[in-house]
Backbone bond lengths (Angstrom), bond angles and torsions (degrees), N, CA, C in turn:
res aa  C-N    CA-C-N  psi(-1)  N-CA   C-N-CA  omega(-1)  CA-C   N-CA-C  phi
1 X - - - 1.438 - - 1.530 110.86 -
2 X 1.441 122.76 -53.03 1.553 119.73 169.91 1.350 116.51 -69.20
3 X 1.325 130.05 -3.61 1.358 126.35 -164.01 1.593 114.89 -146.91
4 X 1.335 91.39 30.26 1.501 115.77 177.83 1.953 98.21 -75.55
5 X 1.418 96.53 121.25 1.668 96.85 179.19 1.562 99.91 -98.63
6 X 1.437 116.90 138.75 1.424 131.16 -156.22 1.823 93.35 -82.55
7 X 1.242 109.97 143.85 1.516 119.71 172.95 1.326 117.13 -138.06
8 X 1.644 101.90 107.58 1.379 104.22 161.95 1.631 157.60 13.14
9 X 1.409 116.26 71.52 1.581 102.01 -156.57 1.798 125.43 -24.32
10 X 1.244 102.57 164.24 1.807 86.13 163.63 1.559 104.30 -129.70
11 X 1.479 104.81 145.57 1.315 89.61 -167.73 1.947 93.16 -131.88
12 X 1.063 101.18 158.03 1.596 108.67 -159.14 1.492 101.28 -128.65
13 X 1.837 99.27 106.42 1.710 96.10 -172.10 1.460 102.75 -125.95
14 X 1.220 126.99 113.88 1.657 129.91 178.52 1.619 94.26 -76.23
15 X 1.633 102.05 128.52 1.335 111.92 -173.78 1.601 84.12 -87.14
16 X 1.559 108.69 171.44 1.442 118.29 175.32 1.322 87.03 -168.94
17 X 1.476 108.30 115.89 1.299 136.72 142.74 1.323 137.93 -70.21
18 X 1.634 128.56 134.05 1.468 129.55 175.83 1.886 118.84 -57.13
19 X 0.914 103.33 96.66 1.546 101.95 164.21 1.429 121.85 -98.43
20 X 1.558 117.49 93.79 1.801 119.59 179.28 1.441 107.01 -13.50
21 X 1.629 106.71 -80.78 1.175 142.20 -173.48 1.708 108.65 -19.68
22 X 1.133 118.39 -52.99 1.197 132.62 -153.06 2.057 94.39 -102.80
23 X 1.459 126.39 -46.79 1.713 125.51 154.97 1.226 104.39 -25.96
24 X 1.504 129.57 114.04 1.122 127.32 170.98 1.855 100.88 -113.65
25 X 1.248 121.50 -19.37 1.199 129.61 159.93 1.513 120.61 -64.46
26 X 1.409 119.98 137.31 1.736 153.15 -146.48 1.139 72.50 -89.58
27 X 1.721 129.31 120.45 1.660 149.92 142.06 1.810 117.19 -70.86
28 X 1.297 125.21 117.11 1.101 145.11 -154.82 1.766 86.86 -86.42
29 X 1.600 101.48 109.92 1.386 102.33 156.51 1.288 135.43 -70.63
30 X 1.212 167.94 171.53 1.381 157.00 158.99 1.695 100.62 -130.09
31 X 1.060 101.77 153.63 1.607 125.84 179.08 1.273 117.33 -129.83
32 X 1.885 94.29 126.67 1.898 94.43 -169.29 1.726 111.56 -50.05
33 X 1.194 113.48 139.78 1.594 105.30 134.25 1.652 132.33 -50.70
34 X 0.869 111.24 -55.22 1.634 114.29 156.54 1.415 129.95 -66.53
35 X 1.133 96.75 103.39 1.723 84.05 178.58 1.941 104.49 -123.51
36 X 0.991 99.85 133.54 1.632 125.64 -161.20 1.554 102.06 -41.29
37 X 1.077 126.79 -37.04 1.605 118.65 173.07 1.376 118.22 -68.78
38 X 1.318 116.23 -42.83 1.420 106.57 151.34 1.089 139.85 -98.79
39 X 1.434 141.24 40.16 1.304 160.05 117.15 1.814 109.95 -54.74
40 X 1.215 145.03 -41.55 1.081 173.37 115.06 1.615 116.39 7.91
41 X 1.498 96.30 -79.24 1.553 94.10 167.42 1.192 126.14 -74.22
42 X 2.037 125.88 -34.76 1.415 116.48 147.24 1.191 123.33 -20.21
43 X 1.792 128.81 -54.57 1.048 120.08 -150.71 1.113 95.10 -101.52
44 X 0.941 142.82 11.10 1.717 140.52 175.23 1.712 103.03 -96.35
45 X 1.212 112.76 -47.43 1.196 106.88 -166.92 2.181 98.83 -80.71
46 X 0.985 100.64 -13.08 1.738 102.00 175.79 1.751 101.88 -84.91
47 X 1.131 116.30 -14.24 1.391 97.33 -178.68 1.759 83.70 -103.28
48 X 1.544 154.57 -17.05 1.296 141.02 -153.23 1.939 83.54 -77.43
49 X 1.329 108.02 -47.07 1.270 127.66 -156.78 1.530 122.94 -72.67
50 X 1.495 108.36 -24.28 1.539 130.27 159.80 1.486 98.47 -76.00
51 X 1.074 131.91 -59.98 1.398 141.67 -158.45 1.796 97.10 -56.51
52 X 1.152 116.14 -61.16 1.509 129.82 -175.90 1.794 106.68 -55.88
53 X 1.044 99.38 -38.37 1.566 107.28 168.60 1.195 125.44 -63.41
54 X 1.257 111.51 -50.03 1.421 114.96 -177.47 1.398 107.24 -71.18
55 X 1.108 125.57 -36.35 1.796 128.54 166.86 0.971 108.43 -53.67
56 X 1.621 123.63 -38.03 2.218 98.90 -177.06 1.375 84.59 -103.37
57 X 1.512 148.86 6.07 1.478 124.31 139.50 1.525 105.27 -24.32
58 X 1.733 89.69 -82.32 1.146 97.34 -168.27 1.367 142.34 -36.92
59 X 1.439 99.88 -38.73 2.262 99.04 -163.10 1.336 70.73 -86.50
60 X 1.359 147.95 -48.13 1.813 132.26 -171.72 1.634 106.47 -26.38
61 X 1.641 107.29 -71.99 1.215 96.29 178.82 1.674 143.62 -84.30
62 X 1.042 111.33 17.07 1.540 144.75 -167.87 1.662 91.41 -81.79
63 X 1.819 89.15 -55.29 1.916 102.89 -160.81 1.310 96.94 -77.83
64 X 1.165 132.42 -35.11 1.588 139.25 176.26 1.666 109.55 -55.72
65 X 1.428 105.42 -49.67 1.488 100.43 162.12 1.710 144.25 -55.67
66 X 1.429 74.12 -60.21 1.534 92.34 174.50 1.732 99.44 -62.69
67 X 1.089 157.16 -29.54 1.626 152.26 167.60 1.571 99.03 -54.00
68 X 1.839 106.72 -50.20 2.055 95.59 -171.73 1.178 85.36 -76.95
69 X 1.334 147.65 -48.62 1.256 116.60 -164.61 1.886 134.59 -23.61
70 X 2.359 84.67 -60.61 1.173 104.52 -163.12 1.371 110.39 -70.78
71 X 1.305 117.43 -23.69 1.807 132.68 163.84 0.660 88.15 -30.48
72 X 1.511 125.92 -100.62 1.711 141.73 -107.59 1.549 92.96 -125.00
73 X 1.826 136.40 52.44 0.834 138.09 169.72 1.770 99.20 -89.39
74 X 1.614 107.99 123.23 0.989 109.76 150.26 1.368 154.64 -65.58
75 X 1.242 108.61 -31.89 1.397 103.13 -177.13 1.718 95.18 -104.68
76 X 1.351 131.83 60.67 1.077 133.11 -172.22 1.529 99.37 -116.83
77 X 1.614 112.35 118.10 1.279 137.70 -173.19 1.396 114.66 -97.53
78 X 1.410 125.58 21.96 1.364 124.38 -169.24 1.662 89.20 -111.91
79 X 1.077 116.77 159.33 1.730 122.76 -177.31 1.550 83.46 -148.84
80 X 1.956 107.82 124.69 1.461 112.52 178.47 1.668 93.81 -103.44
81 X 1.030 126.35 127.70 1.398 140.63 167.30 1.924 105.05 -94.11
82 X 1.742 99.63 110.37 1.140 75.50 168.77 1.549 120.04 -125.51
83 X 1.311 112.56 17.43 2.212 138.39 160.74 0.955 106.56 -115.00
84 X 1.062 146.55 156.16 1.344 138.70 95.92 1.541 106.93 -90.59
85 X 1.294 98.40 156.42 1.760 134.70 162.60 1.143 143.82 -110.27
86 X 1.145 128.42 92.41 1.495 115.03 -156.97 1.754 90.40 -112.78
87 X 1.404 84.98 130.37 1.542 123.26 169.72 1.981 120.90 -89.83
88 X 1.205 91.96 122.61 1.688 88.72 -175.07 1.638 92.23 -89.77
């Protein structure tokens, strides 16, 4: 009873394998949701549509620049007058 050495359950599993032949029951096909032609053109038209974006990113901030540029140009020798006042 104190010196009982513990042994391993045993466990008893009848394998059972698929045999077609012998399925006489109708197997339920399934059909992707995805199907590769349209996965395809999604992703074509998501990259036309990123692509187009990133181009008026771009001239957006190009034109945004080029405006601070023309601001805050220093060596800019033009003086816009837009009153005068003449004082007697």
């Amino acid at each position: 009873m104190f010196f009982k050495i513990a042994k391993p359950r045993k466990f008893e599993y009848n394998y059972r394998f698929y045999k077609q032949e012998n399925d006489k029951t109708k197997r339920i096909e399934f059909k992707s949701f995805r199907s590769s032609r349209y996965t395809q053109k999604g992703s074509l038209l998501r990259i036309v549509f990123l692509l187009i974006f990133l181009v008026y990113l771009f001239f957006v901030f190009k034109k945004s620049a080029i405006d601070t540029q023309n601001a805050t140009a220093p060596n800019s020798d033009k003086i816009k007058v837009e009153e005068i006042i003449v004082v007697d």
